[in-house]
C-alpha positions as CSV (number, residue, x, y, z in Angstrom):
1,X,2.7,28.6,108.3
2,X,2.4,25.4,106.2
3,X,-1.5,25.9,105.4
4,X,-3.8,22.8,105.6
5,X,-3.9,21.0,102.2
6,X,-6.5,19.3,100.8
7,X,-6.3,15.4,99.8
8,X,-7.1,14.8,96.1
9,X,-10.5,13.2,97.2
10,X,-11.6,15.6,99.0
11,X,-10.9,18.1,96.0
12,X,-14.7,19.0,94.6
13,X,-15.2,18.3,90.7
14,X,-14.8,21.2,88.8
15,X,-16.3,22.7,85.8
16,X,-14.7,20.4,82.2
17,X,-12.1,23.2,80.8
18,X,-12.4,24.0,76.7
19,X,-9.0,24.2,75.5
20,X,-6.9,23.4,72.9
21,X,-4.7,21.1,75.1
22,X,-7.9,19.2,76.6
23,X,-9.3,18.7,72.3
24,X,-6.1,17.2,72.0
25,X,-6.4,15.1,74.6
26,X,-9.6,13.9,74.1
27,X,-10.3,12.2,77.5
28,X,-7.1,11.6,78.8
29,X,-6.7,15.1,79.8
30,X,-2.7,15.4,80.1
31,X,-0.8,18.5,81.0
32,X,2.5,19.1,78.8
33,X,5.6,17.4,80.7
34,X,8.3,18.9,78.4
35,X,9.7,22.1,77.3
36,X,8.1,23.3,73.8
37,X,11.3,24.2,72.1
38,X,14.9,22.8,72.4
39,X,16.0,25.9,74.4
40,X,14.1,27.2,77.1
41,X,14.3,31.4,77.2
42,X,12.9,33.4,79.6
43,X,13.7,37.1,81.0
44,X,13.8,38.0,84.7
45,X,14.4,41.1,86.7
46,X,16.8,41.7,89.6
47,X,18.0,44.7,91.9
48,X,16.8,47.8,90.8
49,X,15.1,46.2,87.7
50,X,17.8,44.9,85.5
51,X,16.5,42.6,83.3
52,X,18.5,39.3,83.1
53,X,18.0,36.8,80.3
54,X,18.2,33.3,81.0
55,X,18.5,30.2,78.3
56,X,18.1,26.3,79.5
57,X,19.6,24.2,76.8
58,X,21.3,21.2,75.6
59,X,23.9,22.4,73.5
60,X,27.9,22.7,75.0
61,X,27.7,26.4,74.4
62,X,25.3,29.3,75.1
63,X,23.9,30.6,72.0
64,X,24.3,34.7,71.2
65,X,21.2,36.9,72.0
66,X,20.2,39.5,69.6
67,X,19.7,43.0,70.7
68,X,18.2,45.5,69.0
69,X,19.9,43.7,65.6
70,X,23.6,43.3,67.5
71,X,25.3,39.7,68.5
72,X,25.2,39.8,73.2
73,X,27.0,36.9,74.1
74,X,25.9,34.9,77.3
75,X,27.9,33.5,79.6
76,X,27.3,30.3,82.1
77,X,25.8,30.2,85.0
78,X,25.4,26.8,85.7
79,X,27.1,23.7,84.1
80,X,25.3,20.4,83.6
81,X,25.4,18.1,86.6
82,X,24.0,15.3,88.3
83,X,24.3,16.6,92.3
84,X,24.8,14.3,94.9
85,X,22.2,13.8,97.0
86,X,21.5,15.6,100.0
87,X,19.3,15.5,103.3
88,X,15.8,17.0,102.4
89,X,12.3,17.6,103.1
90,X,11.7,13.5,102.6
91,X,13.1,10.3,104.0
92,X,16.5,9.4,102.4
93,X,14.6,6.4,100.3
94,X,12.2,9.5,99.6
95,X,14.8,11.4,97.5
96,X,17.2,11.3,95.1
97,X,20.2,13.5,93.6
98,X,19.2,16.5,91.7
99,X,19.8,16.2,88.0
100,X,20.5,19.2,85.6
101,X,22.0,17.8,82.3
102,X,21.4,21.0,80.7
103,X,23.6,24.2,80.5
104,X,22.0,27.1,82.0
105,X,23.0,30.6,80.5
106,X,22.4,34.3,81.2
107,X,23.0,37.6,80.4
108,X,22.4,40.7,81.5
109,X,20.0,42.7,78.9
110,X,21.0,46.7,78.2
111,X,18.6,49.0,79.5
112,X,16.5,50.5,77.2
113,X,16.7,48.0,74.5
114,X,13.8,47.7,72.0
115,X,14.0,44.2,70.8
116,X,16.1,40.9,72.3
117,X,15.9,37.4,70.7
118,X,17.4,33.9,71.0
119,X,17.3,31.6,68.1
120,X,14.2,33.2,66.9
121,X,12.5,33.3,70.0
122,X,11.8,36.3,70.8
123,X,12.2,37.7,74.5
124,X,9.9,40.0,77.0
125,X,11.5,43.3,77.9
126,X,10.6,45.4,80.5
127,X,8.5,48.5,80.7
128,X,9.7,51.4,82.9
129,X,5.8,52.0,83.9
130,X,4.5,48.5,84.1
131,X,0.7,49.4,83.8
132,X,-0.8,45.9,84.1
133,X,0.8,43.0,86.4
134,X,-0.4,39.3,86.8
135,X,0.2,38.1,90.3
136,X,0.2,34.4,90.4
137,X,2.0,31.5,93.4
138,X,1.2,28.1,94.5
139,X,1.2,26.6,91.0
140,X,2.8,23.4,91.3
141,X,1.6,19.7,91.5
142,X,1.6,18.4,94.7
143,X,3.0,14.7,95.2
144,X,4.5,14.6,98.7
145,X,4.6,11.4,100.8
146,X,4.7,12.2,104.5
147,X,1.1,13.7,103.8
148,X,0.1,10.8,101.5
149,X,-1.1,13.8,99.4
150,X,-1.1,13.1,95.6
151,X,-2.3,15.9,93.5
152,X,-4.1,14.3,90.0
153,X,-0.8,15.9,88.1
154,X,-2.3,14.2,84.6
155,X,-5.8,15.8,84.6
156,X,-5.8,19.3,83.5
157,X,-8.8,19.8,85.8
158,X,-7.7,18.8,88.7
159,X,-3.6,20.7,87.7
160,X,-5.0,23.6,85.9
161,X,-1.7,25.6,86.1
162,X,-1.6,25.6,81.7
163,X,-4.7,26.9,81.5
164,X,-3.9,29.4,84.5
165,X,-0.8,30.6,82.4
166,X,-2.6,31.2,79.4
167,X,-5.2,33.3,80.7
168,X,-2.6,35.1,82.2
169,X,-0.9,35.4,79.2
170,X,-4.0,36.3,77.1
171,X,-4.7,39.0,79.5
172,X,-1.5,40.3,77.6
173,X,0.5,41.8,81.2
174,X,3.4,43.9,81.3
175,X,5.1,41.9,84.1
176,X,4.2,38.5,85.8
177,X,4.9,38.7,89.4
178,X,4.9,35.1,90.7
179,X,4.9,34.9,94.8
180,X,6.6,31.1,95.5
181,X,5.8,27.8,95.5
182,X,6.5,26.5,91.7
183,X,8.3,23.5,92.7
184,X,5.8,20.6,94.4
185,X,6.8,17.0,93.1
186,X,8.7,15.8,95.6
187,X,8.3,11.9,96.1
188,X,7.2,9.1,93.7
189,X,3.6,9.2,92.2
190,X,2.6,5.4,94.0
191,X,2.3,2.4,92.2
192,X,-1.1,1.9,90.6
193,X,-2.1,5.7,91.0
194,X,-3.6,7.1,87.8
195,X,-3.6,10.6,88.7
196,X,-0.1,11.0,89.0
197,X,1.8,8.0,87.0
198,X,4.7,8.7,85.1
199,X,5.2,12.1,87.1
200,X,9.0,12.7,87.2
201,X,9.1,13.9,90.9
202,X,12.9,15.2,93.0
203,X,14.3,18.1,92.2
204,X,16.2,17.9,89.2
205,X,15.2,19.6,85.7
206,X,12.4,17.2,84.4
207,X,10.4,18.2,87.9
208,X,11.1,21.9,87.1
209,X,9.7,21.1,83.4
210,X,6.8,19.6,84.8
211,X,5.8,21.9,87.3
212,X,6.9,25.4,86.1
213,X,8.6,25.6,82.6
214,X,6.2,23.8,80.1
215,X,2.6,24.8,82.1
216,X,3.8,27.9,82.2
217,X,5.7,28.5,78.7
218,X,3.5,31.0,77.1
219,X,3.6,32.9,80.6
220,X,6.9,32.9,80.4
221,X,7.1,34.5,76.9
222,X,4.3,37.1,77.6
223,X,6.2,39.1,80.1
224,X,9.5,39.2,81.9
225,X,9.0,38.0,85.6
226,X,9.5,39.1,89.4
227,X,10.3,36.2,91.2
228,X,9.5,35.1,94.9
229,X,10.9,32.7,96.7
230,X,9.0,30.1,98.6
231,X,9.4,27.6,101.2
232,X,9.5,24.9,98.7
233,X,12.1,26.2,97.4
234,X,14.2,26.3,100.7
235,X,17.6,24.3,100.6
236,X,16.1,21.1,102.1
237,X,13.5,21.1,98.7
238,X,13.8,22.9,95.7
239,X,16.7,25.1,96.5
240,X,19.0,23.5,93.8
241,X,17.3,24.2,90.9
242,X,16.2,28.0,92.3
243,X,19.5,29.0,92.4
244,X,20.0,27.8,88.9
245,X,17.2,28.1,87.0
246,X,15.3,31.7,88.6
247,X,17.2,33.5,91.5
248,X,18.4,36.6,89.8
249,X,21.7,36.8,91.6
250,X,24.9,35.4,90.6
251,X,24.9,31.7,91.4
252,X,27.9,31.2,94.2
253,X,29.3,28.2,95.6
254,X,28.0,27.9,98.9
255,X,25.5,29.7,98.1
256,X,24.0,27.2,95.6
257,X,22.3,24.2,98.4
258,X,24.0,21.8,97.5
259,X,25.6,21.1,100.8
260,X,23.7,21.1,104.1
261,X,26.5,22.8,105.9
262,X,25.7,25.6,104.0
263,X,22.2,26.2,104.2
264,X,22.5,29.2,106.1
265,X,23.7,31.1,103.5
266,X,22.0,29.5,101.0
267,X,18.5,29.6,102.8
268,X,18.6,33.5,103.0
269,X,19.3,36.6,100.9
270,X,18.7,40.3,100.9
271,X,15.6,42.0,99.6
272,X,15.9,43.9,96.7
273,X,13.8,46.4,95.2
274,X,12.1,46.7,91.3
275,X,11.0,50.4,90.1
276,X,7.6,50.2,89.0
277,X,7.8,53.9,87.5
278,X,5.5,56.7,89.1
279,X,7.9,57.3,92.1
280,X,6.5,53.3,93.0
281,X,8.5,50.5,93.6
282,X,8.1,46.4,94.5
283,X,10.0,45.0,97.5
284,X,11.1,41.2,96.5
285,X,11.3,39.5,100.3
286,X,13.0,36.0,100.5
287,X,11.0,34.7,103.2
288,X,11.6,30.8,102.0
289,X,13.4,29.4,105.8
290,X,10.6,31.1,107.9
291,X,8.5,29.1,110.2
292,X,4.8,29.2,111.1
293,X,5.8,28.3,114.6
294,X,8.4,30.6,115.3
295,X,11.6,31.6,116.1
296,X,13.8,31.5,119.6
297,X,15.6,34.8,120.1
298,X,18.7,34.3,118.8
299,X,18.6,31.4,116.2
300,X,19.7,31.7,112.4
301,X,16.6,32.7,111.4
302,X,15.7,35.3,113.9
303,X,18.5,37.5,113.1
304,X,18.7,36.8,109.6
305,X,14.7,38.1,109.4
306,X,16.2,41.1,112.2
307,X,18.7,41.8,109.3
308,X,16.0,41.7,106.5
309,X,13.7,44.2,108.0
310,X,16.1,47.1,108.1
311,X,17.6,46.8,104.6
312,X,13.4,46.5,103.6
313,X,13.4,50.0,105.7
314,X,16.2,51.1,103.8
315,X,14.6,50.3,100.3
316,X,11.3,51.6,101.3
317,X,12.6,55.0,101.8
318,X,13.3,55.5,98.5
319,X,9.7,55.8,97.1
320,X,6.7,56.7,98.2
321,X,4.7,53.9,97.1
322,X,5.8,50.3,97.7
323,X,4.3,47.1,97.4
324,X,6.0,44.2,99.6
325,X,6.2,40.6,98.2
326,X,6.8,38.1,100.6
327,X,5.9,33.9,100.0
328,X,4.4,33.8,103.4
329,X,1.5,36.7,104.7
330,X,2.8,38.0,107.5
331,X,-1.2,39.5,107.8
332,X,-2.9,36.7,106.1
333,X,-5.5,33.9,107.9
334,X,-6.2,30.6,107.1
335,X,-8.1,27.8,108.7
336,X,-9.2,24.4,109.1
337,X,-12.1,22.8,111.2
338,X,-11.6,20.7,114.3
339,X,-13.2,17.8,114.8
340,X,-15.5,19.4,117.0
341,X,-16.8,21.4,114.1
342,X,-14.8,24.9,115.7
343,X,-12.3,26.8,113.2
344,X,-8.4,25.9,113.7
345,X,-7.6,29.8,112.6
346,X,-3.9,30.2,111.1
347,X,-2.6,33.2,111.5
348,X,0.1,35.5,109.9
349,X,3.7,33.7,109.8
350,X,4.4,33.7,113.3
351,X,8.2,33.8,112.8
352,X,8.2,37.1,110.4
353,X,5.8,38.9,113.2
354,X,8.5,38.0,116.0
355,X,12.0,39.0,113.8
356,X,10.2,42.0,112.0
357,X,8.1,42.8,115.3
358,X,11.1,42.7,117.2
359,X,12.1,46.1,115.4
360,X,8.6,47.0,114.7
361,X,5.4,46.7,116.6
362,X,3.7,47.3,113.5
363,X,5.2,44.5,111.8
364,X,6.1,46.5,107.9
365,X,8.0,49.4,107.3
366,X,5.6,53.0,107.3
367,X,6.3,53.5,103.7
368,X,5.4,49.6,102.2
369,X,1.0,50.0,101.4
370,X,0.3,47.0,99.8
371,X,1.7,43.1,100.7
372,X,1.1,40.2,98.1
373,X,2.1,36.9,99.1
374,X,1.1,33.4,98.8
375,X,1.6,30.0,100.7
376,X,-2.1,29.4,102.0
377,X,-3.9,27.9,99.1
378,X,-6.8,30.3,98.1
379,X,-7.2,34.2,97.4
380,X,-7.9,36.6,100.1
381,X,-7.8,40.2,100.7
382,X,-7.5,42.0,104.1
383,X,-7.7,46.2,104.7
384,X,-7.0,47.2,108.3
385,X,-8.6,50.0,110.2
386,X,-5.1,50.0,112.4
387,X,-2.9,51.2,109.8
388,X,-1.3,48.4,108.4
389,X,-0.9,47.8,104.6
390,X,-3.1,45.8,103.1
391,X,-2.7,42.1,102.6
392,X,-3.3,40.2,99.3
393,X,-2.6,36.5,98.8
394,X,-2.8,35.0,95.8
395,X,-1.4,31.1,96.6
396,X,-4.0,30.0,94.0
397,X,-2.5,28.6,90.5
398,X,-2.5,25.3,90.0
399,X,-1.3,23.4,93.9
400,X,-4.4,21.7,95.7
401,X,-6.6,24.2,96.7
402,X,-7.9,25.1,100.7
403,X,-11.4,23.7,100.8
404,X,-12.5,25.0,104.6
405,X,-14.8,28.1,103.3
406,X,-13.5,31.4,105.4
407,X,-16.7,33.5,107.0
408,X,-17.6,36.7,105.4
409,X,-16.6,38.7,108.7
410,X,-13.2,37.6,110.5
411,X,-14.2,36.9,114.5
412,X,-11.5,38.4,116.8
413,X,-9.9,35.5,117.5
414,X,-8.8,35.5,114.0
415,X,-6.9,38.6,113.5
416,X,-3.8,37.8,111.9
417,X,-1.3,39.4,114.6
418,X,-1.5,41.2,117.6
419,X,-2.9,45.2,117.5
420,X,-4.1,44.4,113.7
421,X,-8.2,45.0,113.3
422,X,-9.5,44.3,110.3
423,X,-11.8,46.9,108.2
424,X,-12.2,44.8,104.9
425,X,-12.0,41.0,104.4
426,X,-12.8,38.8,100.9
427,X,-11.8,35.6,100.2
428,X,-11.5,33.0,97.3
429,X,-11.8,29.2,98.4
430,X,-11.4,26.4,95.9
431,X,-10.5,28.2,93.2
432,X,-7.5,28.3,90.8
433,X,-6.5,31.5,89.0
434,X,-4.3,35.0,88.6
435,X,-4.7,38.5,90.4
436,X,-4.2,41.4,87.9
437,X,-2.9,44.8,89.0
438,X,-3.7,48.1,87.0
439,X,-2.3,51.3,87.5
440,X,-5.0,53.7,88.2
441,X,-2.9,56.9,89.6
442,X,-0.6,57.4,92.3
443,X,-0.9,54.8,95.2
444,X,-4.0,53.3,93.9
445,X,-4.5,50.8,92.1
446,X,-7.0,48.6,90.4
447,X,-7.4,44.4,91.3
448,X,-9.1,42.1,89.4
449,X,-9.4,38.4,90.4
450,X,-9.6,35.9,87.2
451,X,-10.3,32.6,87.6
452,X,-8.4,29.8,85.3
453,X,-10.1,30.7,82.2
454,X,-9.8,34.4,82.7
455,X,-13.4,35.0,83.3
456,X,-13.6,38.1,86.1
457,X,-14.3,36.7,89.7
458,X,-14.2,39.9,91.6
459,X,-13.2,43.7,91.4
460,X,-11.1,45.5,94.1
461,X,-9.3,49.0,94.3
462,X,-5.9,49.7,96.5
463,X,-5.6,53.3,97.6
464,X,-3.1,53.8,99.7
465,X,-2.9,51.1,102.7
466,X,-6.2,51.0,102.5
467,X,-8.1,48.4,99.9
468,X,-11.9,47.4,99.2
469,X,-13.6,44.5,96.9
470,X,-16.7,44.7,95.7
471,X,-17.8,40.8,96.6
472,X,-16.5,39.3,100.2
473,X,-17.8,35.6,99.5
474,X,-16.7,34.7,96.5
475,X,-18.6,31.8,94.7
């Protein structure tokens, strides 16, 4: 579902944030637009874990890693290029062709290895146990037209996704897990708007700075990351530059969205599994072409998400424990009030509980406990008496928040999908921030919600399916 989004003005003022980018600032509070270094490093992991270094930069060759004190060449993955424009999200006066004038790199990093490096920069490198986990999504700037929703991209308050990142990073985790959504400039900032002016805005590199790479740059060096994709990075928005820049598969033409023709290949891909130690395991889910209004039996979608679910079934037989991450909650809820003053409930992604439902009633593979997603703009936890795993969503780093507050007890009428009840609901509203995950034995595990500063906003524990937090409302 494409979750009701605030307007700037009706965004509440929020506390002033002490930082070392806003004393800079003085009072122009501006968020950092460019990359801090001339090469832009950063580690992610694929199937089965492998860890896959990645270096943005302007030189005509990739530059050597060192590992472990020995020379690893990289090779290309992607070759600068200006990309001609295609049919998006946005009007064709809307849009623009994708620019990437900057050589994207990657290699694969040996398992094991102790120490990696890049021109000095050091690079993160996985843990076979991850013990602690920042979950993060949503953490872009939105600018989009249609909407006439204009995010204040130059205020730090109102775009707190630096200051978001460097809790996260402070909180020193083993592995950043970020669930979709990094991508949200899509149209112009217009003409005499202060909150926005001088955004770049498309899809080309400069966005990508803007939005994910220099917010999010000591993130990036803190950990390596699991990446989800989200809907805004679908092949009629972001796709481009997620196939370059984080999907850790090989890049492939046809594959890569630069031609509409072949968007349904480049809109889907298989879920792949990352071993979290402790006979525990995350499920990565591509869930970025689903729709909120659902499918018809029979359409590209519908049997690609058919498809999905059993190689998820397959993977989920191979631990005991495993924690699903899709972009969009197939058990989440969200809302907005009509103008008689009633709740507009949005339920669970309509078009993952038909495909997935189709093959299960019960929506998620026996063996999956735990779902973290994103996409609806606040934090929310849900714990079901009817056996289904439990539902986190954590869509709440840095893109306009939700504003409609969500009731401390869920009415029937909005139960995410058919046969769910709910046992245990919390929620988040207007608030920006990470979710941490701590190890706390097997199957269980230990949440804390921070909010942009890193100050603790609530406590919950996962056991099992089953999950509790200690505050529903939180303020």
């Amino acid at each position: 579902m494409e979750p009701p989004l605030p307007t700037p003005s009706k965004l509440r003022a929020l506390p002033a944030v002490v930082s070392p980018l806003v004393l800079l600032a003085g009072c122009a509070v501006q968020p950092l637009t460019m990359p801090p270094a001339d090469i832009t490093a950063y580690v992610v992991l694929g199937e089965q874990g492998v860890a896959i270094a990645r270096v943005i930069t302007a030189a005509a060759t990739c530059p050597a890693l060192t590992v472990d004190g020995q020379p690893l060449a990289m090779t290309v993955r992607a070759l600068p290029a200006t990309l001609p424009q295609r049919p998006t999200a946005s009007k064709p006066e809307d849009s623009k062709p994708s620019v990437f004038p900057q050589l994207t790199c990657e290699a694969t990093l040996p398992a094991g290895a102790v120490a990696a490096s890049v021109q000095g920069q050091a690079l993160p490198l996985p843990r076979a146990a991850p013990q602690r986990i920042a979950i993060l999504g949503d953490s872009g700037c939105r600018m989009k037209k249609k909407d006439n929703e204009f995010q204040e991209c130059n205020d730090l308050q109102r775009f707190p996704f630096a200051t978001v990142a460097a809790a996260a990073a402070a909180w020193k985790p083993d592995l950043v897990v970020h669930v979709g959504d990094y991508h949200y400039r899509e149209n112009a900032c217009p003409e005499g708007n202060a909150g926005c002016a001088g955004s770049p805005w498309g899809y080309g590199w400069d966005t990508w700075v803007a939005d994910l790479f220099a917010p999010a740059a000591p993130l990036l060096k803190a950990a390596p990351w699991v990446v989800v994709r989200g809907n805004h990075e679908s092949c009629e928005r972001a796709g481009q530059g997620w196939w370059r820049l984080l999907d850790p598969r090989p890049l492939l033409p046809g594959r890569d969205c630069n031609a509409k023709a072949d968007d349904s290949n480049g809109d889907y891909s298989d879920p792949y599994a990352v071993p979290l130690g402790g006979d525990a395991q995350l499920l990565v889910i591509d869930t970025a072409a689903t729709t909120w209004k659902g499918f018809k039996p029979g359409t590209t979608g519908y049997e690609k998400y058919r498809d999905t679910y059993r190689k998820l079934d397959a993977l989920s037989q191979h631990t005991t424990w495993n924690i699903g991450l899709t972009h969009h909650p197939i058990l989440g809820v969200g809302a907005e009030i009509k103008p008689n003053g009633d709740y507009d409930w949005h339920k669970g992604d309509l078009g993952l509980q038909q495909s997935f439902g189709s093959l299960n009633p019960r929506l998620l593979p026996d063996q999956v406990q735990t779902m973290l997603s994103g996409h609806v703009h606040l934090w929310q936890q849900l714990s079901f008496s009817s056996g289904h795993p439990s539902q986190f969503v954590a869509g709440f780093s840095g893109s306009a928040e939700d504003t409609v507050p969500l009731p401390a007890v869920l009415p029937p009428q909005a139960m995410p999908a058919p046969g769910v009840t709910v046992e245990h609901f919390s929620s988040w509203i207007d608030g920006f921030g990470f979710m941490g995950l701590e190890r706390s034995g097997p199957g269980d595990w230990n949440v804390t919600v921070f909010d942009r500063h890193g100050q603790i906003k609530n406590r919950c524990k996962i056991s099992g399916r089953r999950s509790v937090c200690d505050v529903a409302q939180v303020k």
